[in-house]
Jmol script that loads the backbone (N, CA, C; Angstrom):
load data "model"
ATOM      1  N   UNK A   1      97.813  74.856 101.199  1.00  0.00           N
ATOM      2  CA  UNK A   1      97.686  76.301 101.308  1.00  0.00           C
ATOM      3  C   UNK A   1      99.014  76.922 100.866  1.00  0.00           C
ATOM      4  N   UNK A   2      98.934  77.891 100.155  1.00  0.00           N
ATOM      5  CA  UNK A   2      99.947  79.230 100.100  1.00  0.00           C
ATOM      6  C   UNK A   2     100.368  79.855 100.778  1.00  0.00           C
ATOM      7  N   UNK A   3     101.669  80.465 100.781  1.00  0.00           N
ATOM      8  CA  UNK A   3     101.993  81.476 101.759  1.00  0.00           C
ATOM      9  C   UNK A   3     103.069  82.146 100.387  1.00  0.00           C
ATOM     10  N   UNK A   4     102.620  83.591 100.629  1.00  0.00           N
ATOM     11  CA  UNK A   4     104.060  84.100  99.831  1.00  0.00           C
ATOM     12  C   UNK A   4     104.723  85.302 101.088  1.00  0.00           C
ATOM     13  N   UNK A   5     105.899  85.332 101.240  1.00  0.00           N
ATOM     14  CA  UNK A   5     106.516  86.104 102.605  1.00  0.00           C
ATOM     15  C   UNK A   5     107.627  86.809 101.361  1.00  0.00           C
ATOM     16  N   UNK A   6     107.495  88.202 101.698  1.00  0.00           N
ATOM     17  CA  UNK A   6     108.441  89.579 101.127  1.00  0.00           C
ATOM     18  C   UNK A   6     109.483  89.061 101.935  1.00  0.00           C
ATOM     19  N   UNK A   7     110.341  89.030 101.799  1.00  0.00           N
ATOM     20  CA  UNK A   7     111.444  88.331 102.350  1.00  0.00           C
ATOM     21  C   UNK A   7     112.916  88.969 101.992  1.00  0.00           C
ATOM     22  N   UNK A   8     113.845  89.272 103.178  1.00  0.00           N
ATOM     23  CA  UNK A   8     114.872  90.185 102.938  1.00  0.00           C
ATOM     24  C   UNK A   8     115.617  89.356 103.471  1.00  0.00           C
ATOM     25  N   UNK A   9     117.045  88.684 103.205  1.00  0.00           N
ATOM     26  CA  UNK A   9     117.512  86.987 103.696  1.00  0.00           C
ATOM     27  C   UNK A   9     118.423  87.984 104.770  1.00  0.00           C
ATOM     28  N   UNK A  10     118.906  89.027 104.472  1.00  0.00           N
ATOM     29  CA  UNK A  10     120.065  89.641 105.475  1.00  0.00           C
ATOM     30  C   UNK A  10     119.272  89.753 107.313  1.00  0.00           C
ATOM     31  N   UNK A  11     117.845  89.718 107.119  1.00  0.00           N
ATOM     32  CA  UNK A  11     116.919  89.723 108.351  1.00  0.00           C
ATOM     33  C   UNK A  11     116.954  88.992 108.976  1.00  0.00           C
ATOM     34  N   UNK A  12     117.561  88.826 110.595  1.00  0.00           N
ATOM     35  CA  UNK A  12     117.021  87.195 110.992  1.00  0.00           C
ATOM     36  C   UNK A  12     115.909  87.322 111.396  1.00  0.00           C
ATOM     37  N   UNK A  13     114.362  88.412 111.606  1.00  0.00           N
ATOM     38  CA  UNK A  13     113.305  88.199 111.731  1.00  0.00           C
ATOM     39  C   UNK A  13     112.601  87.352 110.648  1.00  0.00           C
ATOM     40  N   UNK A  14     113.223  87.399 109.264  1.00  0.00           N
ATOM     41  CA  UNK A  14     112.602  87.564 108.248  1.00  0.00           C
ATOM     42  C   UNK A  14     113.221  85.796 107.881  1.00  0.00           C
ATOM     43  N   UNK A  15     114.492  85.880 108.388  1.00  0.00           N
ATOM     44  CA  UNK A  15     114.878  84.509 107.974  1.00  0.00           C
ATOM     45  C   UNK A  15     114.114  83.407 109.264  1.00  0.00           C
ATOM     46  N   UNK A  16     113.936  83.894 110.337  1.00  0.00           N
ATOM     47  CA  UNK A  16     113.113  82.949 111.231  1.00  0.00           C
ATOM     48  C   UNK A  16     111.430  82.776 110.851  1.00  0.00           C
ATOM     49  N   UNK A  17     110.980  83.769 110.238  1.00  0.00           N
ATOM     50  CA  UNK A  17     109.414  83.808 109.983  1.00  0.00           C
ATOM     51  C   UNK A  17     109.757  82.854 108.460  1.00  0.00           C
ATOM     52  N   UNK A  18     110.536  82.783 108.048  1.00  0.00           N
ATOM     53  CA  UNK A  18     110.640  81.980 106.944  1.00  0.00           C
ATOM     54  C   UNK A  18     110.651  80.478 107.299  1.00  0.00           C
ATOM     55  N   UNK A  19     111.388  80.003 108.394  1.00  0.00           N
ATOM     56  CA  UNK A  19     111.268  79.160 108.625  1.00  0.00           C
ATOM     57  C   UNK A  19     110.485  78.432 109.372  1.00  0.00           C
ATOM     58  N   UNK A  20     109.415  79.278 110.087  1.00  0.00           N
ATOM     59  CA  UNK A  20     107.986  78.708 110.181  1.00  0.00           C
ATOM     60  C   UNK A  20     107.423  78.518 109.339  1.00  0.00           C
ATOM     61  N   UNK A  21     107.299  79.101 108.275  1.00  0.00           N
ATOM     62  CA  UNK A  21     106.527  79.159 106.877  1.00  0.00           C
ATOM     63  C   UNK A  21     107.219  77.612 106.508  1.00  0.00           C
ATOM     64  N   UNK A  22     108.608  77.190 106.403  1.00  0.00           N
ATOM     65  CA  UNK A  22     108.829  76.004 105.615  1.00  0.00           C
ATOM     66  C   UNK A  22     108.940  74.620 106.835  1.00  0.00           C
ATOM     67  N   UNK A  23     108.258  74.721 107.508  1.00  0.00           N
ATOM     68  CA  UNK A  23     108.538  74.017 108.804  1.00  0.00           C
ATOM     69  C   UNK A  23     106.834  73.357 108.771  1.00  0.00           C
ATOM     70  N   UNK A  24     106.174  74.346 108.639  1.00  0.00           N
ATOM     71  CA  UNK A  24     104.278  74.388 108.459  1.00  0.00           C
ATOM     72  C   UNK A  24     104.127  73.165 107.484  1.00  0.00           C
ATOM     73  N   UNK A  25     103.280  71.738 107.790  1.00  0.00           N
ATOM     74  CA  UNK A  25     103.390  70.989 107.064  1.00  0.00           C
ATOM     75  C   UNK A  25     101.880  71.449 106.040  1.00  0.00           C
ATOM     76  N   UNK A  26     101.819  71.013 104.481  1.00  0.00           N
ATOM     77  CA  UNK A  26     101.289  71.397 104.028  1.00  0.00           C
ATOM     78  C   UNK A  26     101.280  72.704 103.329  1.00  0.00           C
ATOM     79  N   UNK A  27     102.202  73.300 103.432  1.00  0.00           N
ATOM     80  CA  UNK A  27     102.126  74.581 103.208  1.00  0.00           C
ATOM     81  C   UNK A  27     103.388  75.226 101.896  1.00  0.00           C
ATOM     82  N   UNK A  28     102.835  75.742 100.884  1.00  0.00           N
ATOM     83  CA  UNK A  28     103.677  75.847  99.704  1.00  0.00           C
ATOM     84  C   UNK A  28     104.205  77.400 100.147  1.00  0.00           C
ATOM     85  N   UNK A  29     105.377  77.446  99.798  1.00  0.00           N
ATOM     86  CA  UNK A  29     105.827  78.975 100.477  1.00  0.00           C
ATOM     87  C   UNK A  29     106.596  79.779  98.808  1.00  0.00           C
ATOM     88  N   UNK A  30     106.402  81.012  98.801  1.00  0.00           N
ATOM     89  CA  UNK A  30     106.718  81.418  97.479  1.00  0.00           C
ATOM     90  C   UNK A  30     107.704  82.718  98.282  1.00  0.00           C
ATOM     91  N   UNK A  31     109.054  82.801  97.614  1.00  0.00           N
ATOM     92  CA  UNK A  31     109.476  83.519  98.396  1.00  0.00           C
ATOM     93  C   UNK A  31     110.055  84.818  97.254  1.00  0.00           C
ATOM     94  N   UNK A  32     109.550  85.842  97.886  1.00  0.00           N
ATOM     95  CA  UNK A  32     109.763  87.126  97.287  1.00  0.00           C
ATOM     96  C   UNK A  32     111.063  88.142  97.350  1.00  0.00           C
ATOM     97  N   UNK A  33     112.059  88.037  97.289  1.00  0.00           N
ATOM     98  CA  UNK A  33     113.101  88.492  97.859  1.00  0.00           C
ATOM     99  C   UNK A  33     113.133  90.216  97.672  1.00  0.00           C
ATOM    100  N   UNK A  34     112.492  91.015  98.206  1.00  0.00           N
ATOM    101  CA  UNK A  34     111.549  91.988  97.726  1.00  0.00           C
ATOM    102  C   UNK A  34     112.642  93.418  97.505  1.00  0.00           C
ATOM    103  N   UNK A  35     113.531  93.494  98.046  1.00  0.00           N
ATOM    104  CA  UNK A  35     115.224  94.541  97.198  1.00  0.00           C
ATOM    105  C   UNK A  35     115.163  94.459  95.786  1.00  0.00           C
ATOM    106  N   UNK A  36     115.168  93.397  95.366  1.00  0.00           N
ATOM    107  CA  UNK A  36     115.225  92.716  94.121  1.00  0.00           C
ATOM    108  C   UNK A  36     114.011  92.852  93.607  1.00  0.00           C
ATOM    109  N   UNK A  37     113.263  92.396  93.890  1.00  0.00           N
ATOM    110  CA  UNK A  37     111.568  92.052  93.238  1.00  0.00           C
ATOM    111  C   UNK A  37     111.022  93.236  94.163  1.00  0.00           C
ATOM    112  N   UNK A  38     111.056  94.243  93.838  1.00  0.00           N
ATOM    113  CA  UNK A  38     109.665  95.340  94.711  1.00  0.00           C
ATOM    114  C   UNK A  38     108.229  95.225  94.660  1.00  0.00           C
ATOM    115  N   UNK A  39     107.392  95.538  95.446  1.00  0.00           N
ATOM    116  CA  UNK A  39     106.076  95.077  94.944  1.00  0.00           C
ATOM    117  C   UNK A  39     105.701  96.513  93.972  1.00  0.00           C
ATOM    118  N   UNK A  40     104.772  96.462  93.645  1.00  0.00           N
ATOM    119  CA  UNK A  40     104.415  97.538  92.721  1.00  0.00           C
ATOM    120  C   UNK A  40     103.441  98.734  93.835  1.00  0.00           C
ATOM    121  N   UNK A  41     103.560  99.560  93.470  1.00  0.00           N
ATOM    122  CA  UNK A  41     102.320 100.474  94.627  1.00  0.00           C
ATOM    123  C   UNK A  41     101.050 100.340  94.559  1.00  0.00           C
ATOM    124  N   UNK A  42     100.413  99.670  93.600  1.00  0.00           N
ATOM    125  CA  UNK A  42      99.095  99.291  94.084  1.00  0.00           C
ATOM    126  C   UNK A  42      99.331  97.817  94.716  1.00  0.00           C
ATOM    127  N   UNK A  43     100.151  96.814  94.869  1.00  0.00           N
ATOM    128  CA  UNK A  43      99.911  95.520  95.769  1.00  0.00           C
ATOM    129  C   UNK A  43     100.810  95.880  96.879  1.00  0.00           C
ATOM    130  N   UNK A  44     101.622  96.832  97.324  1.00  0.00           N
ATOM    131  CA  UNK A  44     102.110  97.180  98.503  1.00  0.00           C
ATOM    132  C   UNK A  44     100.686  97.600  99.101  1.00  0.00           C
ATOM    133  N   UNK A  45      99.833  98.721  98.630  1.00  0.00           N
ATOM    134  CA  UNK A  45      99.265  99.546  99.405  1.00  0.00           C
ATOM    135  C   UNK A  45      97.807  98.076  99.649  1.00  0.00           C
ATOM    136  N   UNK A  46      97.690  97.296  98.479  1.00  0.00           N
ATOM    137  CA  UNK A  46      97.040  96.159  98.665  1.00  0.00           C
ATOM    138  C   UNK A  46      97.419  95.151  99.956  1.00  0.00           C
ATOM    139  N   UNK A  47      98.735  94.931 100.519  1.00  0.00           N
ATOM    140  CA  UNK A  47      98.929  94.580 101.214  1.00  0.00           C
ATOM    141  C   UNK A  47      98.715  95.097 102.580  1.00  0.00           C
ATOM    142  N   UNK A  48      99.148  96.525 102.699  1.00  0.00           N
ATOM    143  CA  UNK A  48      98.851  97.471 104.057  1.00  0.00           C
ATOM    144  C   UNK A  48      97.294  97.175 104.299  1.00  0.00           C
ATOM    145  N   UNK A  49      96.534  97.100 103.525  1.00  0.00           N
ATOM    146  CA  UNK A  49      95.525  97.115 103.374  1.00  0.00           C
ATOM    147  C   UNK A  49      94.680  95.888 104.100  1.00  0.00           C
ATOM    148  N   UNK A  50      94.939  94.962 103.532  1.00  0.00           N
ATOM    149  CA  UNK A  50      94.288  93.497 103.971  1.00  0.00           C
ATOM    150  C   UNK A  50      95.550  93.328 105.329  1.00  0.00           C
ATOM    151  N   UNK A  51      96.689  93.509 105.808  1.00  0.00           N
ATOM    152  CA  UNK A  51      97.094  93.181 107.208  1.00  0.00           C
ATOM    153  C   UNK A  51      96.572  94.211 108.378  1.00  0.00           C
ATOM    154  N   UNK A  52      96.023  95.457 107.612  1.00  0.00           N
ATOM    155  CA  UNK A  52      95.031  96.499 108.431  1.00  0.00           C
ATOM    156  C   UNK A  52      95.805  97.886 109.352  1.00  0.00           C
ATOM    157  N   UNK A  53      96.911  97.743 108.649  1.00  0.00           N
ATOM    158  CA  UNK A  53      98.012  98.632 108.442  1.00  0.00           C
ATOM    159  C   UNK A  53      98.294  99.775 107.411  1.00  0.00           C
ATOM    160  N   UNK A  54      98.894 101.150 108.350  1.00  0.00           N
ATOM    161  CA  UNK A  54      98.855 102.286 107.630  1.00  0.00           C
ATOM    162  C   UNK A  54     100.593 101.928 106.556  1.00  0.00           C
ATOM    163  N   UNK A  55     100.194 102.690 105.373  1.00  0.00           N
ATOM    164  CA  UNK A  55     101.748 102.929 105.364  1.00  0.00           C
ATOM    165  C   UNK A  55     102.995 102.777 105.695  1.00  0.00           C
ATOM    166  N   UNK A  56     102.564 103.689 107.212  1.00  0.00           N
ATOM    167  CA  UNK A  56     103.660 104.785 108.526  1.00  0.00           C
ATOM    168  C   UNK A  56     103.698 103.535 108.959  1.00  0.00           C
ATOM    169  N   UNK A  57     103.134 102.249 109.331  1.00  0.00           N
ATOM    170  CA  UNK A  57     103.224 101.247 109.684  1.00  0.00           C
ATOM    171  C   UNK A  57     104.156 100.507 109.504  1.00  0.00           C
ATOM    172  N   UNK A  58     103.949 100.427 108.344  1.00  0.00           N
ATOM    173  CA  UNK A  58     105.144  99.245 107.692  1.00  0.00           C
ATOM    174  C   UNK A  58     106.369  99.822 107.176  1.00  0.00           C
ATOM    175  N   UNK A  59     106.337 101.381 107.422  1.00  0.00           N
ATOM    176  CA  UNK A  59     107.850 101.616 107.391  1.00  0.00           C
ATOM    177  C   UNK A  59     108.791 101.347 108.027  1.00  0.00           C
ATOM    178  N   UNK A  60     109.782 100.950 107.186  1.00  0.00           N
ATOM    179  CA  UNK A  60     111.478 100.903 108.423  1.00  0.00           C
ATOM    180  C   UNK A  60     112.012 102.542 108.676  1.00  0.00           C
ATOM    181  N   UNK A  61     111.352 103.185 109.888  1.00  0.00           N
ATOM    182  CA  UNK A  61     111.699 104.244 110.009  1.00  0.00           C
ATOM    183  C   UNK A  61     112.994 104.533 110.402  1.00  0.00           C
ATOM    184  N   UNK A  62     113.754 103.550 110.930  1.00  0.00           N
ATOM    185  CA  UNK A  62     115.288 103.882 111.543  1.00  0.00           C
ATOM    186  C   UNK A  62     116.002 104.122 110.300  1.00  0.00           C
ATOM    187  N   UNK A  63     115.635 103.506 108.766  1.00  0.00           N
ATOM    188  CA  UNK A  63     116.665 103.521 108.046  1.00  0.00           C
ATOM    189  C   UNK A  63     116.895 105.075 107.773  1.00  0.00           C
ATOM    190  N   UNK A  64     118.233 105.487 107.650  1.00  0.00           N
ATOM    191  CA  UNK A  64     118.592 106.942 107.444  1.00  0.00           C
ATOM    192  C   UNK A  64     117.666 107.143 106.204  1.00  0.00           C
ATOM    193  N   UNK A  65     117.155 106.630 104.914  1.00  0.00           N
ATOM    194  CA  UNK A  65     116.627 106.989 103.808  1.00  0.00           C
ATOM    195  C   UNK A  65     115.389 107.639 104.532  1.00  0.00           C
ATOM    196  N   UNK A  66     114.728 107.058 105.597  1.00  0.00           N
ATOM    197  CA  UNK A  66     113.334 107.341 105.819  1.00  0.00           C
ATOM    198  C   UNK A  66     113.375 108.679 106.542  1.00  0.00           C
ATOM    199  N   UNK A  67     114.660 108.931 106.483  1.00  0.00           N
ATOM    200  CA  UNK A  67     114.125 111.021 107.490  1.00  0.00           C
ATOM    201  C   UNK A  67     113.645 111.503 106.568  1.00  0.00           C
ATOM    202  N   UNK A  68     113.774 111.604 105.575  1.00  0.00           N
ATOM    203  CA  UNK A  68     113.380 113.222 104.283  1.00  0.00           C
ATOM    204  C   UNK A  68     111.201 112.798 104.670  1.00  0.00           C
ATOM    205  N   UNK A  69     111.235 111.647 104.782  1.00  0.00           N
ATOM    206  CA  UNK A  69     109.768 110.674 105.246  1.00  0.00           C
ATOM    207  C   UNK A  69     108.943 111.345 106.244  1.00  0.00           C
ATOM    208  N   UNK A  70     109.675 111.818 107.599  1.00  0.00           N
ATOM    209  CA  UNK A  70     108.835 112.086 108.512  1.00  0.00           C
ATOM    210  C   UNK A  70     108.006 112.471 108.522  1.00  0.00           C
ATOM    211  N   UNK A  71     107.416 113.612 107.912  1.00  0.00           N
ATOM    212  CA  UNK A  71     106.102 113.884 108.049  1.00  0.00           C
ATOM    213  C   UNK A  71     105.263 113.781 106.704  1.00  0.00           C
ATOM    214  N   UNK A  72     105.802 112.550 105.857  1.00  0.00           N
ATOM    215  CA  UNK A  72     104.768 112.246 104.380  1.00  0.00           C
ATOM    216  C   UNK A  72     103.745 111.746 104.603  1.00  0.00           C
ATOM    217  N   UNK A  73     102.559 111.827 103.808  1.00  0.00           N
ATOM    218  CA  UNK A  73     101.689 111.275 104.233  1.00  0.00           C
ATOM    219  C   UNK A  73     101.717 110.026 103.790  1.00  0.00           C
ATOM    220  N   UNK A  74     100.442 108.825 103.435  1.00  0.00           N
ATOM    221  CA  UNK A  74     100.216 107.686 102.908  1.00  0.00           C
ATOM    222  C   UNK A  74     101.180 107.371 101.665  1.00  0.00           C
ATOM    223  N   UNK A  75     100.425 108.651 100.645  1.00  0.00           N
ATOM    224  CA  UNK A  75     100.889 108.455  99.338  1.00  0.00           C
ATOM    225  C   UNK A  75     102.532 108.704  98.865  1.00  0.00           C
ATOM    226  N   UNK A  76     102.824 109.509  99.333  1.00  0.00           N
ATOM    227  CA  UNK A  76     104.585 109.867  99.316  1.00  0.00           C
ATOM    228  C   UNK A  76     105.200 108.346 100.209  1.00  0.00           C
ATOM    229  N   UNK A  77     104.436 107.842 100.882  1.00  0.00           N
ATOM    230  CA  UNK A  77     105.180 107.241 101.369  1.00  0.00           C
ATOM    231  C   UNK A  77     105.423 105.634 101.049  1.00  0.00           C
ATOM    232  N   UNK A  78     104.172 105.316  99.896  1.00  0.00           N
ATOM    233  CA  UNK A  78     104.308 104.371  99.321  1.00  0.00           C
ATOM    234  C   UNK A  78     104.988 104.523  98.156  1.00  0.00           C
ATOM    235  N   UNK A  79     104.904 105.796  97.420  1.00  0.00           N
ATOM    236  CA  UNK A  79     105.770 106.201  96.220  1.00  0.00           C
ATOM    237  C   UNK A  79     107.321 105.689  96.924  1.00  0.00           C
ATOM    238  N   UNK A  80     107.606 106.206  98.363  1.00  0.00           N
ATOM    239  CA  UNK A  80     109.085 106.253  98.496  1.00  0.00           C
ATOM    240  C   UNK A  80     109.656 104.891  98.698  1.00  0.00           C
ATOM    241  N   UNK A  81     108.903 104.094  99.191  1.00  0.00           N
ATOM    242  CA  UNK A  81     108.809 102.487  99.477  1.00  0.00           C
ATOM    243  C   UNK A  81     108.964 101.923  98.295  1.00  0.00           C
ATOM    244  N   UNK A  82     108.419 102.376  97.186  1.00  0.00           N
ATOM    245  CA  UNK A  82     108.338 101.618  95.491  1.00  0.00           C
ATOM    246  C   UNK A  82     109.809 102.258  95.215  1.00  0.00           C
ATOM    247  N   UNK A  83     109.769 103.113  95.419  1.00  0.00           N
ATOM    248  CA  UNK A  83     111.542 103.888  95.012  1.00  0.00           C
ATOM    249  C   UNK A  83     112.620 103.246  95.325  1.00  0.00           C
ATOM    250  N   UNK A  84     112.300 102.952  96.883  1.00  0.00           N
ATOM    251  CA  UNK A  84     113.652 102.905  97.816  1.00  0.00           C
ATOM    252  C   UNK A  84     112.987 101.173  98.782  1.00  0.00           C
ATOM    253  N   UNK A  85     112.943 100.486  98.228  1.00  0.00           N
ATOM    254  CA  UNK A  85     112.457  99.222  98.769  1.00  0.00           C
ATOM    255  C   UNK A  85     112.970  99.123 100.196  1.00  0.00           C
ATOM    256  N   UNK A  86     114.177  99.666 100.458  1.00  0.00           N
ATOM    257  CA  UNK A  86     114.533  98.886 101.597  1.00  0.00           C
ATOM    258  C   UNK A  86     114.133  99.733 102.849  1.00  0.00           C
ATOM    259  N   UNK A  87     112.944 100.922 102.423  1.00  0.00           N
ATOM    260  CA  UNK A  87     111.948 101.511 102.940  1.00  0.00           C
ATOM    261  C   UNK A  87     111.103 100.442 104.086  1.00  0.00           C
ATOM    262  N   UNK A  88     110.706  99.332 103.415  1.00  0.00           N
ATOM    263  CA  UNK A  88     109.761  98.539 103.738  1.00  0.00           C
ATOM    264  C   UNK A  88     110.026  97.619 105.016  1.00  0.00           C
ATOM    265  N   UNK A  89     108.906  97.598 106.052  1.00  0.00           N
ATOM    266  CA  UNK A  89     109.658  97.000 107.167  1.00  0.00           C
ATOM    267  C   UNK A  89     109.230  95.152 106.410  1.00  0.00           C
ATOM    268  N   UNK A  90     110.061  94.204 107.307  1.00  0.00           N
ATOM    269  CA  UNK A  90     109.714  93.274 106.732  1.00  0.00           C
ATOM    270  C   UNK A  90     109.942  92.305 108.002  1.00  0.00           C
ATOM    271  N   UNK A  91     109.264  91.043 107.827  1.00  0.00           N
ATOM    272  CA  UNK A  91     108.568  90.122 106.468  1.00  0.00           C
ATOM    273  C   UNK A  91     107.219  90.527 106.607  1.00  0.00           C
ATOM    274  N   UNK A  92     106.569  90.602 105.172  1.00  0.00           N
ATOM    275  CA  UNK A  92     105.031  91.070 105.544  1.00  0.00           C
ATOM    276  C   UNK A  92     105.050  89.282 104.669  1.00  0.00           C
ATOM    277  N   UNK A  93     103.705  88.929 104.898  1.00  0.00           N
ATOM    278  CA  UNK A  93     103.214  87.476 104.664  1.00  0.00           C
ATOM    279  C   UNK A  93     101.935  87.161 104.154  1.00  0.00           C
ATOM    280  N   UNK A  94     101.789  86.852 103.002  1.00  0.00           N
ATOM    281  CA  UNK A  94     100.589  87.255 102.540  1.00  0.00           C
ATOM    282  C   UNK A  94     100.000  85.282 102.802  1.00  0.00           C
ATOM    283  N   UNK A  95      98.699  84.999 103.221  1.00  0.00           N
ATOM    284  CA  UNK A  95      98.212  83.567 102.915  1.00  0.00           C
ATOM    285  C   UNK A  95      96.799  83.904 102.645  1.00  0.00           C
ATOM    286  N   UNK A  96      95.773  82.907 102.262  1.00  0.00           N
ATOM    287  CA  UNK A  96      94.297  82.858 102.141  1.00  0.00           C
ATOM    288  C   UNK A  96      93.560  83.571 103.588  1.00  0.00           C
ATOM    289  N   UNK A  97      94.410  83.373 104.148  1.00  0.00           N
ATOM    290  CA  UNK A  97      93.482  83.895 105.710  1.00  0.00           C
ATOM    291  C   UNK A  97      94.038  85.263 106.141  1.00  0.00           C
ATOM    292  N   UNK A  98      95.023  85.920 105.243  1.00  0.00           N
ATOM    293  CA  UNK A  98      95.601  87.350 105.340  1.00  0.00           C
ATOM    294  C   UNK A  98      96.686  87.445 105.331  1.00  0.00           C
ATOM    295  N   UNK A  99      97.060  88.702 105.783  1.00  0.00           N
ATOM    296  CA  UNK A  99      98.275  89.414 105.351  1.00  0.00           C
ATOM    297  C   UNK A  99      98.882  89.700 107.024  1.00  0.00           C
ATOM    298  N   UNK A 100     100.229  89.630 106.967  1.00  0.00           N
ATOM    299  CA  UNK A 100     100.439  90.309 108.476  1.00  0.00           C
ATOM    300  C   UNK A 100     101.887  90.677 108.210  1.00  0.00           C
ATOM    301  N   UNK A 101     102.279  91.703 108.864  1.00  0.00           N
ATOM    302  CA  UNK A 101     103.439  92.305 109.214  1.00  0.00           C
ATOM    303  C   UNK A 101     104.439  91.427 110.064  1.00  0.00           C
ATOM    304  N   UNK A 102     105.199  90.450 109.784  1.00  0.00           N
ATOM    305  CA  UNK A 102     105.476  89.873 110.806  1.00  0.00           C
ATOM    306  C   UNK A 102     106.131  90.365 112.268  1.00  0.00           C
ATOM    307  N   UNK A 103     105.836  90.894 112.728  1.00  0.00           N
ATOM    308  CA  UNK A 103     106.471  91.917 113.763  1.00  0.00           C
ATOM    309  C   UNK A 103     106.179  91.907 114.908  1.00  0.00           C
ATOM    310  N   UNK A 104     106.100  90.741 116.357  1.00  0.00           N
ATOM    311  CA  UNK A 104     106.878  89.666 116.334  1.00  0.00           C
ATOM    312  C   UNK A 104     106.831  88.840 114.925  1.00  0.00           C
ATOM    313  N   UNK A 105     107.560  87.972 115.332  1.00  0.00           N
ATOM    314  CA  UNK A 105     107.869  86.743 114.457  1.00  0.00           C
ATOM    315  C   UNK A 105     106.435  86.006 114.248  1.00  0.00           C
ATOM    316  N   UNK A 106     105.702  85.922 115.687  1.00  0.00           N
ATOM    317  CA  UNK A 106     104.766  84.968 115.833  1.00  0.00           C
ATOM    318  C   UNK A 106     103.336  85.413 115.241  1.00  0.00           C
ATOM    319  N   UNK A 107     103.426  86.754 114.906  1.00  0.00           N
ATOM    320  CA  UNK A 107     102.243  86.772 114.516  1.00  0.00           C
ATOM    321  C   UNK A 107     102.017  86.004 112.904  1.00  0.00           C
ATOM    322  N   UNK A 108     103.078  85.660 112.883  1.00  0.00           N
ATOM    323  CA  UNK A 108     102.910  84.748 111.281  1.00  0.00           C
ATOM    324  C   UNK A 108     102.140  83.472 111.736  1.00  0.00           C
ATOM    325  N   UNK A 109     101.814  83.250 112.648  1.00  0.00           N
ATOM    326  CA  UNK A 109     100.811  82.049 113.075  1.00  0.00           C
ATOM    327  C   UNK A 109      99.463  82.612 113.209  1.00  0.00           C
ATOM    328  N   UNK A 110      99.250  83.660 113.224  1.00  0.00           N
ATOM    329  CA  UNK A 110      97.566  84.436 113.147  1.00  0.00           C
ATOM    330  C   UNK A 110      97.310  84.096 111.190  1.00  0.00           C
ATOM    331  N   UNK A 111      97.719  83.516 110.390  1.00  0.00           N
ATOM    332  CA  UNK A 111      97.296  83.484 109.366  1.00  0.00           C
ATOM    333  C   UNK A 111      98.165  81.921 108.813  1.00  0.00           C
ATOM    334  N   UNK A 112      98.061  81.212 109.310  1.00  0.00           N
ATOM    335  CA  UNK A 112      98.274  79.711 109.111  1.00  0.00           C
ATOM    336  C   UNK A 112      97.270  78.706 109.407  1.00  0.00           C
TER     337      UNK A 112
END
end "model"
wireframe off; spacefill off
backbone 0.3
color backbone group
């Protein structure tokens, strides 16, 4: 099985959900380092989508970029996420059995 995890290495949520992912025997892990590699706005909003999550969800609202944000809706707010990547809360985790926000850590085991 696959796993590809948006992955931000400065995270230790993101660096611990990583290492369930490479710990999982069987399991090929593709890692997206997503600052660098952004997803595009139709496979971000593809992603919100299949983990069953809004947008407003998967924003990192603490970051100072995200005030001008507060009251955007969906679409401004995936535009601003494609803009400003580090918008995006993370690790989101995409495998055959879905997508999840990792947020705890553990819910990266609901799709393994």
């Amino acid at each position: 099985m696959k796993a590809t995890i948006w992955h931000n290495p400065r995270c230790s949520t993101s660096r611990k959900t990583l290492a369930i992912l490479q710990e999982t025997p069987g399991l090929t892990v593709e890692v997206i380092e997503y600052l660098q590699t952004p997803p595009t706005r139709a496979r971000l909003a593809g992603l919100y989508a299949s983990a069953g999550i809004t947008p407003r969800q998967g924003l990192r609202a603490g970051e100072d970029a995200a005030v001008p944000f507060r009251d955007a809706d969906d679409d401004a707010l995936l535009d601003a996420m494609v803009a400003q990547p580090i918008l995006i809360q993370r690790p989101l985790v995409e495998t055959p059995k879905g997508v999840r926000l990792c947020r705890p850590i553990e819910r990266v085991r609901e799709i393994l």
